[in-house]
DSSP file (Angstrom, degrees, kcal/mol; ACC not computed):
  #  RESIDUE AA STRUCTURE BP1 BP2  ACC     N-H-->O    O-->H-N    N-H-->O    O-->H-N    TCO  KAPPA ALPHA  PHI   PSI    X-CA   Y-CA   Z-CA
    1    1 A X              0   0    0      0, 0.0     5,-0.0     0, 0.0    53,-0.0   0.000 360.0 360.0 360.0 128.1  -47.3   22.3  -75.8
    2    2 A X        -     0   0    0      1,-0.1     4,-0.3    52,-0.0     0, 0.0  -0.008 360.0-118.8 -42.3 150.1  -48.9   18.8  -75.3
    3    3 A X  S >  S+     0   0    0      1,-0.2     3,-0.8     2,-0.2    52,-0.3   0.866 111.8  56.8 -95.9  -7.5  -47.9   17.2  -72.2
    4    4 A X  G >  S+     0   0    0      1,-0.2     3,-1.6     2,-0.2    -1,-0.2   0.812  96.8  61.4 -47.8 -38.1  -46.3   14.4  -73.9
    5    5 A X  G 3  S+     0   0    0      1,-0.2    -1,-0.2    49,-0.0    -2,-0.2   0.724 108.6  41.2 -69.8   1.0  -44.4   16.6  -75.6
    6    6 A X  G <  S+     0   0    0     -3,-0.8    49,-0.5    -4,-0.3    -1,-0.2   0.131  84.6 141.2-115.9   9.6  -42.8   17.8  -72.0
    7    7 A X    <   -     0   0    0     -3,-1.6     2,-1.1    47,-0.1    -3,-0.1  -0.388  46.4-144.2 -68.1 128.2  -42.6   14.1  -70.6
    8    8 A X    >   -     0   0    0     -2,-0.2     3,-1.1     1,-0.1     6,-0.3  -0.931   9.9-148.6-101.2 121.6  -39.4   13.4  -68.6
    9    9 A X  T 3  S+     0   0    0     -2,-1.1    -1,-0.1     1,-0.2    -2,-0.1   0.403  88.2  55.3 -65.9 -21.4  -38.9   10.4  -69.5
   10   10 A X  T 3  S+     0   0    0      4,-0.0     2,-0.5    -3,-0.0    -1,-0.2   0.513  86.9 103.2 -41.6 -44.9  -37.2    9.1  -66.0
   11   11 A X    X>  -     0   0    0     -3,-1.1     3,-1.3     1,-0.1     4,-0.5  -0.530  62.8-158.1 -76.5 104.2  -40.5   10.3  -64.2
   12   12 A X  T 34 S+     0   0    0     -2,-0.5     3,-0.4     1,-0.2     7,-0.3   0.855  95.3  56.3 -31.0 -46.9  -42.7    7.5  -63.3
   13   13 A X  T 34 S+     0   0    0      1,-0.2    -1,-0.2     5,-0.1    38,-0.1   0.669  89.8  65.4 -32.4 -46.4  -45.4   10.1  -63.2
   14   14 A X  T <4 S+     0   0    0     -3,-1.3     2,-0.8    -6,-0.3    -1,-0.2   0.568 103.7  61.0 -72.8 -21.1  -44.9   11.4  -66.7
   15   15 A X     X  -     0   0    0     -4,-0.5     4,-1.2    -3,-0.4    -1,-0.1  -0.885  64.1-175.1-119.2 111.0  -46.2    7.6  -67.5
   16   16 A X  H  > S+     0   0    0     -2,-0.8     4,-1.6     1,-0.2    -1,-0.2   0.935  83.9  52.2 -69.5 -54.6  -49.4    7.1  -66.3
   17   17 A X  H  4 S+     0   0    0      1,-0.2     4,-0.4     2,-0.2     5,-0.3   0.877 110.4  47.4 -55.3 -34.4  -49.4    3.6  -67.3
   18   18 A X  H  >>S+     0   0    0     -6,-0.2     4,-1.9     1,-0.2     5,-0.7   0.794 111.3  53.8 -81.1 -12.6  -46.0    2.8  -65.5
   19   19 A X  H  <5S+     0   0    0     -4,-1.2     6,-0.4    -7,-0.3    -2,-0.2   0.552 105.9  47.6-110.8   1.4  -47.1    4.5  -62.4
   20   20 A X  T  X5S+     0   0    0     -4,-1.6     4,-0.6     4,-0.2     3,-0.4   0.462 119.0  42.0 -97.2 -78.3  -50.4    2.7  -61.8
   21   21 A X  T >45S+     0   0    0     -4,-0.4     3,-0.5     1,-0.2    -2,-0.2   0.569 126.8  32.1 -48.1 -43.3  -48.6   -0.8  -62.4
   22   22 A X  T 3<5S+     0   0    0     -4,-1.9    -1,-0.2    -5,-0.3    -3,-0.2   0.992 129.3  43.3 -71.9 -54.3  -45.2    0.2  -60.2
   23   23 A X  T 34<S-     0   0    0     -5,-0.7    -1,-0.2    -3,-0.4    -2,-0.2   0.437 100.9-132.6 -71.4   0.5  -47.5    2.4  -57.9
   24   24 A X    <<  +     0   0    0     -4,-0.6    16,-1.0    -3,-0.5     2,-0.3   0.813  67.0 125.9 101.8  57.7  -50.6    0.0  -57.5
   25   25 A X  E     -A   39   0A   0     -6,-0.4     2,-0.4    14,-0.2    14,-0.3  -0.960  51.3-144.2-119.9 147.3  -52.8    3.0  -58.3
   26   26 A X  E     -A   38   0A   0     12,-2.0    12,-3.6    -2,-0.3     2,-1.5  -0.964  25.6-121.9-111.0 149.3  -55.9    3.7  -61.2
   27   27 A X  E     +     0   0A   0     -2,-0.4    10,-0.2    10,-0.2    -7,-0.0  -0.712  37.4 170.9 -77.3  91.8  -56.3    6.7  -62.7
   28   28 A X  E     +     0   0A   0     -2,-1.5     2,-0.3   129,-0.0   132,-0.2   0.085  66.6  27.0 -69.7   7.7  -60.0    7.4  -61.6
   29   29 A X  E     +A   36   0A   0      7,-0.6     7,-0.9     2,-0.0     2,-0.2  -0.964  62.1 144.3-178.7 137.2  -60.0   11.3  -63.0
   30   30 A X  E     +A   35   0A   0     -2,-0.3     5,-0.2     5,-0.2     2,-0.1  -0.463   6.2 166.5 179.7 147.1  -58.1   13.6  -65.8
   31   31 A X        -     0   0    0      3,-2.1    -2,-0.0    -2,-0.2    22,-0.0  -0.313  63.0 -46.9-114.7-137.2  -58.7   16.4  -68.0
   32   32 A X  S    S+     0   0    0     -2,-0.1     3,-0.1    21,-0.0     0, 0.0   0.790 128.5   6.4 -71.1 -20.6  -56.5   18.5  -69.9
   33   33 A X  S    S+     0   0    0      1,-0.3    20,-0.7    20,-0.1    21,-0.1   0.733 116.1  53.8-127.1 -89.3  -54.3   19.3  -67.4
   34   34 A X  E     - B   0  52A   0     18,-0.2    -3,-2.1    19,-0.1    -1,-0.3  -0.384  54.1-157.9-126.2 139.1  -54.6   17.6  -64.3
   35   35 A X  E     -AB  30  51A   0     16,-1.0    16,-2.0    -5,-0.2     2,-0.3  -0.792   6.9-156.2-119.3 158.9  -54.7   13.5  -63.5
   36   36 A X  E     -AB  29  50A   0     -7,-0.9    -7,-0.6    14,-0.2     2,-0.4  -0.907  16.2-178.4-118.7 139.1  -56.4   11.8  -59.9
   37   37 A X  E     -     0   0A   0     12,-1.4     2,-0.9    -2,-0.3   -10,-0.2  -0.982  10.2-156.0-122.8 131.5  -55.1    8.6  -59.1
   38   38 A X  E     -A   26   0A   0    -12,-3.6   -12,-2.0    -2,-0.4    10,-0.2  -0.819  23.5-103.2-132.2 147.5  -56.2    6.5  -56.3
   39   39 A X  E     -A   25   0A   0      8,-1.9   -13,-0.2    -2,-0.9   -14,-0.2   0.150  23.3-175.1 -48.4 162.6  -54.4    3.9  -54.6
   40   40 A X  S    S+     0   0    0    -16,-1.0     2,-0.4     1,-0.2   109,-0.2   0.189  81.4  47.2-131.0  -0.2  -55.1    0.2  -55.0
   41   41 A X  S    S+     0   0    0    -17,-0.2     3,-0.2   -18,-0.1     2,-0.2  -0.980  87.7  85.6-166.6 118.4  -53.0   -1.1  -52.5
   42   42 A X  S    S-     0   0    0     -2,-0.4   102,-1.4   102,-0.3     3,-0.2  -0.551  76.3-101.1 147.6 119.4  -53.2    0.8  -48.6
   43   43 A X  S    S+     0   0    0    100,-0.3     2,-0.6    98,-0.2    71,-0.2   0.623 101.6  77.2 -43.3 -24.8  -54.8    0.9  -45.4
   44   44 A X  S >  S-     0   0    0     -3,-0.2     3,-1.9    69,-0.1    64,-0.2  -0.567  75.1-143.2 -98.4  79.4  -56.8    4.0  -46.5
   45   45 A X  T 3  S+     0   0    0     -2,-0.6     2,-0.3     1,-0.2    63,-0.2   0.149  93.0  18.9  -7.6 103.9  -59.6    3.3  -48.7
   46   46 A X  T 3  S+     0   0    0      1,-0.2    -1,-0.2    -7,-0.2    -7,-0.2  -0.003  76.4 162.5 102.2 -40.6  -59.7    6.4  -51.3
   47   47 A X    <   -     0   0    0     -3,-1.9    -8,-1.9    -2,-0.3    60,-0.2   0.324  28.7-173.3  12.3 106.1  -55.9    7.4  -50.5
   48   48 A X        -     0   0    0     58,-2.8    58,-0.3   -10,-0.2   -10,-0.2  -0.605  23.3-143.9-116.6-172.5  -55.7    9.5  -53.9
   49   49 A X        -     0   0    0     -2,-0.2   -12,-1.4    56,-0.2     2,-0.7  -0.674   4.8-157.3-161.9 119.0  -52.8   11.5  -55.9
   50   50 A X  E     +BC  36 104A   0     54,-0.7    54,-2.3   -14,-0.2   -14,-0.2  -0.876  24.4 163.5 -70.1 102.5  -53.0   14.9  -58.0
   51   51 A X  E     -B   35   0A   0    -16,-2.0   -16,-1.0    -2,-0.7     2,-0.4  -0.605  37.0-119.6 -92.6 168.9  -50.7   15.3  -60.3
   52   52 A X  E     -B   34   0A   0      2,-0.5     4,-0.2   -18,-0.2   -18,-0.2  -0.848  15.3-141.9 -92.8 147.7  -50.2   17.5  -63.3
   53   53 A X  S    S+     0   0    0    -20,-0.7    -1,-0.1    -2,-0.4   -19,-0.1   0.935  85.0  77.8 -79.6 -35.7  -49.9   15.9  -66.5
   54   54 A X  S    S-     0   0    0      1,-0.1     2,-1.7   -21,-0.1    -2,-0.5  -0.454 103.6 -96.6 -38.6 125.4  -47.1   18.5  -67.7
   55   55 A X        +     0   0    0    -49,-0.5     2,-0.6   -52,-0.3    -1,-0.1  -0.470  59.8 165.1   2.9  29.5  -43.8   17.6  -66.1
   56   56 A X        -     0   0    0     -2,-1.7    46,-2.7    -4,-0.2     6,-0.1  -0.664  30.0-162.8-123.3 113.8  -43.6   19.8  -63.2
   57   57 A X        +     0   0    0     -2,-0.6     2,-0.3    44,-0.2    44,-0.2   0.789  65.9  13.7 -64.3 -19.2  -41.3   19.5  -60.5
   58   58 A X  S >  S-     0   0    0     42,-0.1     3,-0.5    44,-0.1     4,-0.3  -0.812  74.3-107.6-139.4 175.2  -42.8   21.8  -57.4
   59   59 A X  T 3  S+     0   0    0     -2,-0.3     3,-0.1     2,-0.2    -2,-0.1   0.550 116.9  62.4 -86.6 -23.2  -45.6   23.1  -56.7
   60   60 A X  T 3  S+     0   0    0      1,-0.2    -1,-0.2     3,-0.0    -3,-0.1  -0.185  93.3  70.9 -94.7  20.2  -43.8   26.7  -57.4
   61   61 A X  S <  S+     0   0    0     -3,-0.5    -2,-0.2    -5,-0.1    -1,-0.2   0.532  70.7 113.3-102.8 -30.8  -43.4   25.5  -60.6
   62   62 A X        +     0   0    0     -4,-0.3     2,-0.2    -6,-0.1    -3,-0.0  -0.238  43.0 173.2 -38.4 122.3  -47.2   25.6  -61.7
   63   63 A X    >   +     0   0    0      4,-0.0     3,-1.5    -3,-0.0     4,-0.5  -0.796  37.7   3.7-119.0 170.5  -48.0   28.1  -64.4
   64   64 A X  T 3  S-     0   0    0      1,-0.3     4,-0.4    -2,-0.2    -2,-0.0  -0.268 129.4 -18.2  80.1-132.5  -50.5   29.3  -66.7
   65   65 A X  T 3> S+     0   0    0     -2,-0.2     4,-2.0     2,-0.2    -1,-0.3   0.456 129.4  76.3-109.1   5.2  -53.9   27.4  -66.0
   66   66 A X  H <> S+     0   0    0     -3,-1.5     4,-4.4     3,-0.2    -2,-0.2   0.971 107.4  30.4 -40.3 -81.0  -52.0   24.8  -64.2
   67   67 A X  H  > S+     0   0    0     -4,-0.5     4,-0.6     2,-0.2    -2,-0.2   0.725 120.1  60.0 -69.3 -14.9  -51.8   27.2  -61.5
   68   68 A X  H >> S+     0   0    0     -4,-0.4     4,-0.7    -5,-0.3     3,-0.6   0.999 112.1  37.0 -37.9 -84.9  -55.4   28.7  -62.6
   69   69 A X  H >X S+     0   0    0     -4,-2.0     4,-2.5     1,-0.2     3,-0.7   0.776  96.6  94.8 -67.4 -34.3  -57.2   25.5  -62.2
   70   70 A X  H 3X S+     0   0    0     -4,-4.4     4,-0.5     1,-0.2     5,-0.3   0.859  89.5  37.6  -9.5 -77.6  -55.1   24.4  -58.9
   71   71 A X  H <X S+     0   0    0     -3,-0.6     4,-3.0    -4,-0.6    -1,-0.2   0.909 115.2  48.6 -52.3 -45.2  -57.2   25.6  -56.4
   72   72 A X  H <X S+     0   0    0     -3,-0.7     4,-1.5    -4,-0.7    -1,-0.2   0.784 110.4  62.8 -83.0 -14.6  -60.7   24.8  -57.9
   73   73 A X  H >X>S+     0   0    0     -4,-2.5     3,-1.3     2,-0.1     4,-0.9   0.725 107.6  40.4 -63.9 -92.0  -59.2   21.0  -58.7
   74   74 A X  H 3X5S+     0   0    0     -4,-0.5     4,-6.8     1,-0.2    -2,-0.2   0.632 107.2  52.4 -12.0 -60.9  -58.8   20.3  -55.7
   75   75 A X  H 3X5S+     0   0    0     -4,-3.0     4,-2.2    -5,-0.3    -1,-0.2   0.849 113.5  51.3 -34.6 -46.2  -61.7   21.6  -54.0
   76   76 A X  H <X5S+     0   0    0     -4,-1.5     4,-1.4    -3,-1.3    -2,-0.2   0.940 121.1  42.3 -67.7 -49.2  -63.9   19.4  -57.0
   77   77 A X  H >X5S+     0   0    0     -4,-0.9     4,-2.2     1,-0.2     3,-0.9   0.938 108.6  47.6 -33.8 -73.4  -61.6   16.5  -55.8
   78   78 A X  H 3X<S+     0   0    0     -4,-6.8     4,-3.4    -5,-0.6     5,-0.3   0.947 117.2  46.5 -60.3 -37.8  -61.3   16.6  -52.3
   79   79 A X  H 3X S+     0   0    0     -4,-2.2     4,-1.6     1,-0.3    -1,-0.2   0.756 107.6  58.0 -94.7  18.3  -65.2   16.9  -52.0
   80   80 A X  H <X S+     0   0    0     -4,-1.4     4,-2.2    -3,-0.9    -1,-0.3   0.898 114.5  41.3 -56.3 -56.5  -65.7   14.1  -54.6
   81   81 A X  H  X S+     0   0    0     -4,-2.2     4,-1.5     2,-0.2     5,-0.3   0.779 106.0  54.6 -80.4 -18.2  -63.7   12.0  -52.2
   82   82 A X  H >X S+     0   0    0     -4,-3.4     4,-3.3     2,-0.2     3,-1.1   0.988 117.7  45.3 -70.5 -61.2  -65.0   12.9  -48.7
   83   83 A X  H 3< S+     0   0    0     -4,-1.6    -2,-0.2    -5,-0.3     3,-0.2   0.858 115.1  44.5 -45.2 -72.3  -68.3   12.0  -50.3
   84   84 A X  H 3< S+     0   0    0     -4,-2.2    -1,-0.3     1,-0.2    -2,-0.2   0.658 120.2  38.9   4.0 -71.2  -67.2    9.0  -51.8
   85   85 A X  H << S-     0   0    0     -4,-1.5    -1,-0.2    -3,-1.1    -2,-0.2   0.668  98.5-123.0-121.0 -55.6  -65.2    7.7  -49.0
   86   86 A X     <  +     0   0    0     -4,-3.3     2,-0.3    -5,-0.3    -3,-0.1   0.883  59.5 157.9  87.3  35.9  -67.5    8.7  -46.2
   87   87 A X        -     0   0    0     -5,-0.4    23,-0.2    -6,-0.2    -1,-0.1  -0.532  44.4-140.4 -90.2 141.4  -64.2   10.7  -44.7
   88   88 A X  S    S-     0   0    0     21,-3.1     2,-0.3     1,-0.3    22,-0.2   0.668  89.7  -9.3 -84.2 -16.6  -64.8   13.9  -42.0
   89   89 A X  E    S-E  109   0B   0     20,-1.7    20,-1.7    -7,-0.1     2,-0.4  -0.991  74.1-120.2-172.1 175.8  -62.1   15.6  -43.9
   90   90 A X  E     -E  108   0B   0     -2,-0.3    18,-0.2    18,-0.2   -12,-0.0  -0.994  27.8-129.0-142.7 115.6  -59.6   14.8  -46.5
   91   91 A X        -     0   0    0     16,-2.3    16,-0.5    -2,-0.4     2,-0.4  -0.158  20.1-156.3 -27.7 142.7  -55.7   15.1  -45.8
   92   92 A X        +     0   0    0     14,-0.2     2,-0.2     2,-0.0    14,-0.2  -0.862  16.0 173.9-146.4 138.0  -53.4   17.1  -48.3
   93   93 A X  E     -D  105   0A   0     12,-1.4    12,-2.8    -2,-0.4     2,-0.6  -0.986  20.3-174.4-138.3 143.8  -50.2   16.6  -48.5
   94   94 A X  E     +D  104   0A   0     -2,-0.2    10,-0.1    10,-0.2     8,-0.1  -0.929  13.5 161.9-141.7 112.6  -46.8   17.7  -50.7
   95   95 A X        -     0   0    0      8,-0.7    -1,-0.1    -2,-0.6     9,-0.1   0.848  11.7-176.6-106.6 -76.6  -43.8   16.3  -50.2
   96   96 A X        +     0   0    0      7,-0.2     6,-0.1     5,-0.1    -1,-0.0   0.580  64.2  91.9 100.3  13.0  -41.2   16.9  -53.6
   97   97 A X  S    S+     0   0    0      4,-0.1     3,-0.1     2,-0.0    -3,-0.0   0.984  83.7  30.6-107.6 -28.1  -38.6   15.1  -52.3
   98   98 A X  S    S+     0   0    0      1,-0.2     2,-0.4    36,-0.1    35,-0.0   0.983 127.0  34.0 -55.2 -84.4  -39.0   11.3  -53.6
   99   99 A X  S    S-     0   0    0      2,-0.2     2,-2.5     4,-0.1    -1,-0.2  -0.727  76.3-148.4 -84.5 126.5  -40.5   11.8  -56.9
  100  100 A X  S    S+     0   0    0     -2,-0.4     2,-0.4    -3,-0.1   -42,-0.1   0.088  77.6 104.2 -69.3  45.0  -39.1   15.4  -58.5
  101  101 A X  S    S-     0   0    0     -2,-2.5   -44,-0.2   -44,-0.2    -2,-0.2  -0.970  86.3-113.5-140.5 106.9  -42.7   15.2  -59.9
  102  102 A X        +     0   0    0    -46,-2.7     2,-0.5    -2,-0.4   -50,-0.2  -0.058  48.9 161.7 -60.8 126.6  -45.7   17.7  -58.3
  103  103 A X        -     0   0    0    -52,-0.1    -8,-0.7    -4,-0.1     2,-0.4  -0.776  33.1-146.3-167.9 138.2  -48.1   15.3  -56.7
  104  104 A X  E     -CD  50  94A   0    -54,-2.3   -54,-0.7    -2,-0.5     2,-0.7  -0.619  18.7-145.4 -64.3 115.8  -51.0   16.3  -53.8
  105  105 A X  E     - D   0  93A   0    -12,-2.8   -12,-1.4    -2,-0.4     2,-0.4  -0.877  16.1-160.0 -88.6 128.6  -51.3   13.4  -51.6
  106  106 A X        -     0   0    0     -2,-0.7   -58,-2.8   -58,-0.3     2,-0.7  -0.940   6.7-166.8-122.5 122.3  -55.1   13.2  -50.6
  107  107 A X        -     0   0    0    -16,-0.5   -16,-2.3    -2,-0.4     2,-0.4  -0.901  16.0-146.1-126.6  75.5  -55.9   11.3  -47.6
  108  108 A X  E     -E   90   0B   0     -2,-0.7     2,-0.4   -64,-0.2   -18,-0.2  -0.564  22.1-166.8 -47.1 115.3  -59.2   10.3  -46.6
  109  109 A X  E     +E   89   0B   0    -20,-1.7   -21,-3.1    -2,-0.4   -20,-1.7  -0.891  14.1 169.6-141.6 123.5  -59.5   10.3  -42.7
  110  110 A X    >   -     0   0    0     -2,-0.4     3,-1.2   -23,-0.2   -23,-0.1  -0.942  50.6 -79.8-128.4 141.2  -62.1    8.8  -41.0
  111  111 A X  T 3  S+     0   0    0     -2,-0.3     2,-0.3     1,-0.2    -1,-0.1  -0.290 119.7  15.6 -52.4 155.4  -62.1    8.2  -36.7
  112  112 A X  T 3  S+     0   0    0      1,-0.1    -1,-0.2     2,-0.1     2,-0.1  -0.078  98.6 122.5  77.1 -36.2  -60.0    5.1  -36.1
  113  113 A X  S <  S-     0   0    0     -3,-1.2    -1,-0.1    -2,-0.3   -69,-0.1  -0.226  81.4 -88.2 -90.5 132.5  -58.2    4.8  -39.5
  114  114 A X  S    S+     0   0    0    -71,-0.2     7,-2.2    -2,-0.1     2,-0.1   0.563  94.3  90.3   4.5 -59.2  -54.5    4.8  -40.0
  115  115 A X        +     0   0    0      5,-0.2     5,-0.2    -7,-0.2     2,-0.2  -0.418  38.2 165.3 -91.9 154.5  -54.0    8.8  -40.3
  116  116 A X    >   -     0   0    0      3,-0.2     3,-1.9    -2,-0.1     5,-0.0  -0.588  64.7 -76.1-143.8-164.2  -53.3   11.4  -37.9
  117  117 A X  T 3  S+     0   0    0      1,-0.4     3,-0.1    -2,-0.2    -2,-0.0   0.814 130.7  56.7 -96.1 -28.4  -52.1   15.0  -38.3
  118  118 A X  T 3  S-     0   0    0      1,-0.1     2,-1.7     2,-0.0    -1,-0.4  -0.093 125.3-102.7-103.0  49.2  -48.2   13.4  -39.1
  119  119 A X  S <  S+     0   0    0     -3,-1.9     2,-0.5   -12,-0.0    -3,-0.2  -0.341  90.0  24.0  82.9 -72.6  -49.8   11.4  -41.8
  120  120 A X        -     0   0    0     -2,-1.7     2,-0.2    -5,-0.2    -5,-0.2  -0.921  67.0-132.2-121.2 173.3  -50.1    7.6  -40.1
  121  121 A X        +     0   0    0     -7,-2.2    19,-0.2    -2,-0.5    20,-0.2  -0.652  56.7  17.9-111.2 168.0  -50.2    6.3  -36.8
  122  122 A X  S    S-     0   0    0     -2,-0.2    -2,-0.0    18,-0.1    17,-0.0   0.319  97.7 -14.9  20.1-174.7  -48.3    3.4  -35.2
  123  123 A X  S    S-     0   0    0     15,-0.2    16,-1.6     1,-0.1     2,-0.7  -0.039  71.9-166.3 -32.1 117.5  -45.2    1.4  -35.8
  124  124 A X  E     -F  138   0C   0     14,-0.3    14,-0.2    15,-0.1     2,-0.2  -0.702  26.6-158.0-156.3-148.7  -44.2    1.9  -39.1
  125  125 A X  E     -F  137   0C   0     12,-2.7    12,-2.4    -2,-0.7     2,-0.4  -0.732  10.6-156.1-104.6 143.0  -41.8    0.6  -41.8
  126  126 A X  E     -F  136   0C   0     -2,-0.2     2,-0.3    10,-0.2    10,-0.2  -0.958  12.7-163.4-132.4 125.4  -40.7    2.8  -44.6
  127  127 A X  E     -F  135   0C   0      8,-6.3     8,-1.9    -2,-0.4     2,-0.3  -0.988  14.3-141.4-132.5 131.8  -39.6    0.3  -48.2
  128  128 A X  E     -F  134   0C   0     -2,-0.3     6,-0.3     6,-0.3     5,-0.2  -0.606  25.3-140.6 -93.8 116.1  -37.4    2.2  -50.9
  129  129 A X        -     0   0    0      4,-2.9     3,-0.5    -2,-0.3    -1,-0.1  -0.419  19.3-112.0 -71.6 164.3  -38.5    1.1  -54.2
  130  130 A X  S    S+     0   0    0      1,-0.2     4,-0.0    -2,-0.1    -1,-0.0   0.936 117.4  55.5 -47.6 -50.3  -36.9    0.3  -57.6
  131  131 A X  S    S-     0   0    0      1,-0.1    -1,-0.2     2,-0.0  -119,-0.1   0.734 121.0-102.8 -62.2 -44.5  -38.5    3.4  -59.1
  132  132 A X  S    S+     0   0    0     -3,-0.5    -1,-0.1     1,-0.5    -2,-0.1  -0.295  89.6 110.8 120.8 -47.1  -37.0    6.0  -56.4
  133  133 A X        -     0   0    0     -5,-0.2    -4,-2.9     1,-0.0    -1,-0.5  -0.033  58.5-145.1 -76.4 169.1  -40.3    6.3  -54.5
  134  134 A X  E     -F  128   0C   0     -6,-0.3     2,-0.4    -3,-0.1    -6,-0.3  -0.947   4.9-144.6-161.8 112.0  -40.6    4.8  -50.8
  135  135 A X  E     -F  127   0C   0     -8,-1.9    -8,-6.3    -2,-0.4     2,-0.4  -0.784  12.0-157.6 -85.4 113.7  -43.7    3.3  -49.5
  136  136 A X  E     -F  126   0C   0     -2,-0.4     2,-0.5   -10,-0.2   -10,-0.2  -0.873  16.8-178.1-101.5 140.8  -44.4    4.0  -45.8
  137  137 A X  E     -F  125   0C   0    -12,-2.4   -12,-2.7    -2,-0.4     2,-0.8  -0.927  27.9-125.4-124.3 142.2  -46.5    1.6  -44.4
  138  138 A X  E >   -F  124   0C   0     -2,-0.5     3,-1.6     3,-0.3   -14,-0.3  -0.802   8.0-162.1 -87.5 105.3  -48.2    1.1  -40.5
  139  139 A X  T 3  S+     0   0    0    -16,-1.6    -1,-0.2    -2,-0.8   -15,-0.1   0.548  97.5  53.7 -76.5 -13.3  -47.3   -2.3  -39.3
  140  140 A X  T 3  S+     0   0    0    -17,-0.3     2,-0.7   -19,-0.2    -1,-0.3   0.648 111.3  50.3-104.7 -12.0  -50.5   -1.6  -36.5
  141  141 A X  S <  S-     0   0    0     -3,-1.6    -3,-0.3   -20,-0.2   -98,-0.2  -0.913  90.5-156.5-129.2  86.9  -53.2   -0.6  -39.9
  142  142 A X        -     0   0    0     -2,-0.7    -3,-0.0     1,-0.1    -2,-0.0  -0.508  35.0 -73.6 -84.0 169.6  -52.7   -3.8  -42.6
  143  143 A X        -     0   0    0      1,-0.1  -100,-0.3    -2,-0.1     2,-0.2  -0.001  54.7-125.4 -42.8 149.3  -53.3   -3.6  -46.0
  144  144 A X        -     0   0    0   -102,-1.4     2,-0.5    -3,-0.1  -102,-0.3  -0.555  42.9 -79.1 -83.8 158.6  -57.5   -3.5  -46.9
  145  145 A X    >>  -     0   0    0     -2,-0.2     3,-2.6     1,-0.1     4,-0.8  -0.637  37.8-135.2 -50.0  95.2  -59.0   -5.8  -49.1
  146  146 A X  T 34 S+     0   0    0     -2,-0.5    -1,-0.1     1,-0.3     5,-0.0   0.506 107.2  55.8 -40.5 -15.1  -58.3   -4.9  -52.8
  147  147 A X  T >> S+     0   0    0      3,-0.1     4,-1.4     1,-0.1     3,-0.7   0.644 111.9  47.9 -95.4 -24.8  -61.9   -5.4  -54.1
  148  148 A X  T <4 S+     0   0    0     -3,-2.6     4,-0.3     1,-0.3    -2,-0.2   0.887 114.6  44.1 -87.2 -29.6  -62.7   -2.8  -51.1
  149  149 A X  T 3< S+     0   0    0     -4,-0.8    -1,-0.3  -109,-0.2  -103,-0.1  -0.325 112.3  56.6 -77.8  52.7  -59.9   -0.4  -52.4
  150  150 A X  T <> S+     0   0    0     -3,-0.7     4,-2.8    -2,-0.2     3,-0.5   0.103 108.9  43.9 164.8 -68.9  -61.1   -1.0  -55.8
  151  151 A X  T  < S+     0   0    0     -4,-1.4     4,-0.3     2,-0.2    -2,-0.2   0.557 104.6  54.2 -81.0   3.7  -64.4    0.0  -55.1
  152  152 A X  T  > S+     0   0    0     -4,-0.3     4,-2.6     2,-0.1     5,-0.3   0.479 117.2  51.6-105.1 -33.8  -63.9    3.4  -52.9
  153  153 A X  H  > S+     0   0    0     -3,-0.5     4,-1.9     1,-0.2    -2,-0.2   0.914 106.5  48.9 -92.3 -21.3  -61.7    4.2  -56.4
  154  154 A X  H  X S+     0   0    0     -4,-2.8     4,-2.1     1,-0.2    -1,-0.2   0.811 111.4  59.2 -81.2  -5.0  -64.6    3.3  -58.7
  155  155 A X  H  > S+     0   0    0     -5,-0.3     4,-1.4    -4,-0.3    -2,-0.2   0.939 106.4  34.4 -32.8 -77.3  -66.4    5.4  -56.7
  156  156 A X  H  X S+     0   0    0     -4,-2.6     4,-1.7     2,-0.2    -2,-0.2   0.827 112.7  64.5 -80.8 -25.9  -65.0    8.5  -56.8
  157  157 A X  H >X S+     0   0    0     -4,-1.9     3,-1.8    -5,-0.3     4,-0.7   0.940 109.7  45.2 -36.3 -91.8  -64.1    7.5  -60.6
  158  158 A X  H >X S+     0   0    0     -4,-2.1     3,-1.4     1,-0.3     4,-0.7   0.664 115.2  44.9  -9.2 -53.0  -68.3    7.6  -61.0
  159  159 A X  H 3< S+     0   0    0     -4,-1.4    -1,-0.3     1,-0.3    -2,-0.2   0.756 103.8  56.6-100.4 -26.5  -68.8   10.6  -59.2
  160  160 A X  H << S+     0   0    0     -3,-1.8    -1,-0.3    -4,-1.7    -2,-0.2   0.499 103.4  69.1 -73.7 -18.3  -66.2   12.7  -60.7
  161  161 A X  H <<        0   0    0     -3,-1.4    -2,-0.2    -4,-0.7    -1,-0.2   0.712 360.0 360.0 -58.1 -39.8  -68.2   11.6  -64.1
  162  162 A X     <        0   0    0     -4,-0.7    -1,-0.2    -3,-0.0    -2,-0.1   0.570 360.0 360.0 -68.2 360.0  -70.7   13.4  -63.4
């Protein structure tokens, strides 16, 4: 089955085009299965998301070569982005509770930078969106320059070409 033909139509996710404009993100990355987004919009430079392009609500929902190909996406991902990014390690994270929609949050972490092992550091503010989804932000780590998130994503876009 095509993954349009499995699109929940609700899911922001499921629409790639609504979920970079609502989520400020571009889709640097995709193949048959599985799409990369990375943030536009952030204190973390490179700040990605795996998703599957199928519908899928958990992560213990993956089947097939969805769950095949997990492991070795990721790996190709994350070390796309550490390189990319100039990160000591790259973050993973899975939350299911916002969007009912599987997506990896991948977290470039560099010394000094926003993240820490509960995901950011200092004060911060968490805003509820139209969509469902809820943007936490660190009031002590402002936003980066968009032409600097913009290039860390055409980056790993580039390299992921290869």
């Amino acid at each position: 089955m095509s993954p349009s033909a499995t699109t929940d139509q609700a899911c922001v996710l499921c629409d790639p085009v609504r979920a970079e404009r609502e989520l400020h993100r571009s889709t640097v990355w995709e193949d048959a299965i599985w799409r990369l987004s990375t943030t536009l919009s952030g204190a973390v430079p490179g700040f990605s998301y795996l998703e599957p392009k199928r519908h899928v609500p958990h992560i213990t929902d993956l089947a097939g070569d969805e769950a095949a190909t997990f492991g070795p996406t990721i790996a190709r991902v994350t070390s796309v982005m550490k390189e990319a990014t100039g990160a000591e390690l790259i973050y993973l994270y899975v939350f299911g509770g916002g969007v009912p929609h599987l997506h990896v949050h991948l977290a470039p972490h560099r010394e000094g930078d926003a993240l820490n092992s509960a995901l950011l550091r200092g004060e911060l503010v968490a805003e509820k969106q139209p969509n469902g989804t809820t943007i936490v932000r660190s009031l002590d780590f402002p936003p980066q320059p968009a032409a600097e998130l913009r290039a860390v994503a055409d980056a790993i876009a580039d390299r992921l070409r290869r």
